[in-house]
C-alpha positions in Angstrom: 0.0 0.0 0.0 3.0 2.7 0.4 4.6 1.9 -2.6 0.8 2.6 -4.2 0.8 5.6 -2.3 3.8 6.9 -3.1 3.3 6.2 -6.3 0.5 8.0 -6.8 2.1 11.2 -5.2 4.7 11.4 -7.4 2.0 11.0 -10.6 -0.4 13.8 -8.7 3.0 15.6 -8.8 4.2 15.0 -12.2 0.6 16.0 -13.3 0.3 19.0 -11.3 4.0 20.1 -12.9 2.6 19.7 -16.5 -0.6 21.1 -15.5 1.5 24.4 -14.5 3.8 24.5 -17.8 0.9 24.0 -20.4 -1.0 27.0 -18.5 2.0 28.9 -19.3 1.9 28.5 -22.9 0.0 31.5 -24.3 -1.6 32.8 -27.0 -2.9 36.1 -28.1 -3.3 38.6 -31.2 -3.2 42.7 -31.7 -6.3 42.2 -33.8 -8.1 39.8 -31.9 -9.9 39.9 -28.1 -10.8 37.1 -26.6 -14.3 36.7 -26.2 -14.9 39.3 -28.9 -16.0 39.9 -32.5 -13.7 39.3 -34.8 -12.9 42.2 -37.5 -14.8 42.6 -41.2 -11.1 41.5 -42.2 -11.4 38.1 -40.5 -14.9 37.5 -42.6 -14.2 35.3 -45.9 -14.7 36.7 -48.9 -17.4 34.3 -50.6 -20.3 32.4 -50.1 -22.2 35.7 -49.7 -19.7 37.3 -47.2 -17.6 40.0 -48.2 -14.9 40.9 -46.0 -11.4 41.2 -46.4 -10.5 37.3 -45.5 -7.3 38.5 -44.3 -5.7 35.5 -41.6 -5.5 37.3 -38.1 -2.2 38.4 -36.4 -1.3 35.7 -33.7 1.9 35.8 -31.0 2.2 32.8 -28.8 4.9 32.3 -25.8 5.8 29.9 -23.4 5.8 26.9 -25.5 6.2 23.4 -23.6 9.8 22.2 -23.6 10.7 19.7 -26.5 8.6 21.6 -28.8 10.1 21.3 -32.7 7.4 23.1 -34.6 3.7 24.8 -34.4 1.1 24.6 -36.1 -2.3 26.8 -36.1 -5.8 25.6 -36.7 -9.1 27.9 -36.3 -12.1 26.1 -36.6 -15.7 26.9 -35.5 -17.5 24.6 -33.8 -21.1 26.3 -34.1 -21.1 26.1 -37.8 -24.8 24.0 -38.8 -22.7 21.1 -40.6 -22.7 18.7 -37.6 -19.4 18.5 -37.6 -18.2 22.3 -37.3 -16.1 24.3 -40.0 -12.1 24.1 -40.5 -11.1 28.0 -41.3 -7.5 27.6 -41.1 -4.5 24.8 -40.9 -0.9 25.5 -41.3 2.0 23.1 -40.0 5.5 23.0 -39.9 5.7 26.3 -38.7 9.6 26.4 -36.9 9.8 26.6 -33.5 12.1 29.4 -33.5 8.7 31.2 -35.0 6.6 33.0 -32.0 4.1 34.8 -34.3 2.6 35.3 -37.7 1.6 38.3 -38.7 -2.0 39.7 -40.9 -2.3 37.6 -44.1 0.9 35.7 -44.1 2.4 32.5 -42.7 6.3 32.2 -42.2 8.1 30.8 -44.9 8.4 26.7 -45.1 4.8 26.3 -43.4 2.1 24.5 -45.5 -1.4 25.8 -45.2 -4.0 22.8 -45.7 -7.4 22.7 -47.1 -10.1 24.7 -45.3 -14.0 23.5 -45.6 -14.3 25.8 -48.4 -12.1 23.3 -50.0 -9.2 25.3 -50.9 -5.6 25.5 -49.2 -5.1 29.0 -47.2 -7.1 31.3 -44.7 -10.6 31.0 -45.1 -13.0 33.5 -43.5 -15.8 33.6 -40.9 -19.0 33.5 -42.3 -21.7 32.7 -40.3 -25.3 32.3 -41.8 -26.9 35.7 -41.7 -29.0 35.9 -38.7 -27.7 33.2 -36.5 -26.5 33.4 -33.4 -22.8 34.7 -32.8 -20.5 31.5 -33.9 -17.2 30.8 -31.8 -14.1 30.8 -33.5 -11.0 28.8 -32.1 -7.8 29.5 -32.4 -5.4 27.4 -31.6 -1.5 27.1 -31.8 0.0 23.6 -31.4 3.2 22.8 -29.7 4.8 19.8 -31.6 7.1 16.8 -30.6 8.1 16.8 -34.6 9.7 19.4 -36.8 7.3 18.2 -40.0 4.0 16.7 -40.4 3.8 14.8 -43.3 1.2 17.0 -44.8 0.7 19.1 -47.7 -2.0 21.6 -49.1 -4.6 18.7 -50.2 -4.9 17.4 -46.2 -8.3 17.7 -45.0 -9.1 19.1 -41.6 -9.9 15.8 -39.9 -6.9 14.8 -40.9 -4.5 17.3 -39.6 -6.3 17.2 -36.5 -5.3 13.7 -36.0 -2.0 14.2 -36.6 -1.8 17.2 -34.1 -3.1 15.2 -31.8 -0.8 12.6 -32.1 2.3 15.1 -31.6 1.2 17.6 -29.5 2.7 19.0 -26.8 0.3 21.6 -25.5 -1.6 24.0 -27.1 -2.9 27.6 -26.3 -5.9 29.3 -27.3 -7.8 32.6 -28.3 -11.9 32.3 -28.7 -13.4 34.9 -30.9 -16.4 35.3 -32.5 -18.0 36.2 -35.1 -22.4 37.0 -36.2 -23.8 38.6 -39.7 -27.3 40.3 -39.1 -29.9 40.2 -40.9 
């Protein structure tokens, strides 16, 4: 019974320990507020919307040690699919990078195919009239420098392979409503 005890001390502690480190890793923007509509800029540009479908500025820090790449997702979960709506995807992004600016992605990262079905940024753009949508964005701490992904992947896909290397990951909530 002690050596259960102690055993589960020192898991209780190991947990508490990564607990701490993942809560350090942090992400935020200059454009976006958490909690917050997102910009005209952030809307896509299609589909009936007509904003700027510019990508958002996003700084991270803290990342968990081991990390050897990010990658960013941004997907909303409110979108009437029954299985959400992938906005954005871009891995291999260096770990020496700590933030992407407005409408780029740093050079060797591969943006993968959004629900619109193209490669690249794509928009919020809720139907008119329904209620504000939730946008989550989300920077992955990874135990790889690649995934073996290019622009064709589809979103359940790179979400099972951030999943399978992540590290920890931080995130911003947004949102985002058209009215009628």
């Amino acid at each position: 019974m002690k050596r259960i005890a102690t055993l589960l001390a020192t898991m209780a502690t190991t947990f508490c320990a990564a607990s701490a480190l993942a809560a350090d890793f942090q992400l935020g923007s200059t454009e976006l507020k958490a909690n917050q509509p997102m910009s005209k800029q952030q809307e896509f540009a299609g589909f009936g919307c007509n904003g700027g479908n510019q990508s958002p500025q996003l700084h991270w820090q803290n990342a968990p040690a081991g990390t050897k790449s990010f990658a960013i997702t941004v997907y909303d979960p409110d979108a009437p699919t029954g299985s959400g709506w992938w906005h954005w995807g871009v891995v291999n992004i260096p770990a020496s990078v700590s933030a992407v600016a407005a409408g780029s992605v740093p050079a060797g990262a591969v943006q993968t195919r959004t629900d619109y079905g193209t490669a690249g940024y794509g928009g919020a753009c809720p139907p008119v009239g329904d209620k504000a949508h939730r946008y989550i964005h989300t920077v992955w701490a990874l135990n790889v420098e690649q995934l073996p992904l290019d622009a064709n992947a589809s979103g359940a896909l790179v979400g099972y392979m951030l999943n399978a290397h992540q590290l920890g990951k931080a995130q911003l909530i947004t949102t985002y409503q058209r009215s009628k």
